[in-house]
N, C-alpha and C positions, 0 to 999 in steps of 0.2 A: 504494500500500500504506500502511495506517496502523500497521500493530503484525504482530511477528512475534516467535514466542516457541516452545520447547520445552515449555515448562511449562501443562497446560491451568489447571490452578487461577487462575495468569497470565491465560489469555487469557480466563476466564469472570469474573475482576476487573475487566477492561477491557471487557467488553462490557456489565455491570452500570453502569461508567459510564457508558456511550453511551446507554445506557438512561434514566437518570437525568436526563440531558443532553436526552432529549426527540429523539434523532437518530430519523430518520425509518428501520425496521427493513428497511424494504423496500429500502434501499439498499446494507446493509450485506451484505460477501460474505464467510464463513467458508470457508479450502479448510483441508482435512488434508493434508499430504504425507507418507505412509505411509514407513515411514524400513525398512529393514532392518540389517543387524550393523552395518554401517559408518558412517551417516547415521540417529541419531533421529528419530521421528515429528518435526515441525514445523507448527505452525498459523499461520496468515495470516489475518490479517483485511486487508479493503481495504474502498472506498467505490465502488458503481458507477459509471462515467461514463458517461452517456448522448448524449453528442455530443461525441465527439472532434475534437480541431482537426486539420486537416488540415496537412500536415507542406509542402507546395507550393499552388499557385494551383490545380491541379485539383479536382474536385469529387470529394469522396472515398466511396471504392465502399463497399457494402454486408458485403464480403469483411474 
């Protein structure tokens, strides 16, 4: 995860930078997480990973 914020005006300030920055857009992952009474909406930005390390010597599954 690189940034995580309640505030969208926030998160479209930091994505303006990445922008700027030349970050390659295809990588970058926006989630919303829909909030109700108790828990505000919440936005997420992260970076994909495309080959994860494998956490032991096995060859790690597809799943």
């Amino acid at each position: 995860m690189i940034f995580e914020t309640r505030d969208e005006s926030e998160l479209r300030a930091r994505l303006w930078r990445l922008r700027e920055a030349r970050v390659d857009r295809s990588m970058i992952r926006i989630d919303t997480l829909c909030g109700r009474l108790a828990l505000p909406t919440t936005y997420r930005l992260s970076r994909f990973v495309t080959d994860p390390v494998c956490e032991s010597d096995h060859e790690c599954s597809d799943h």
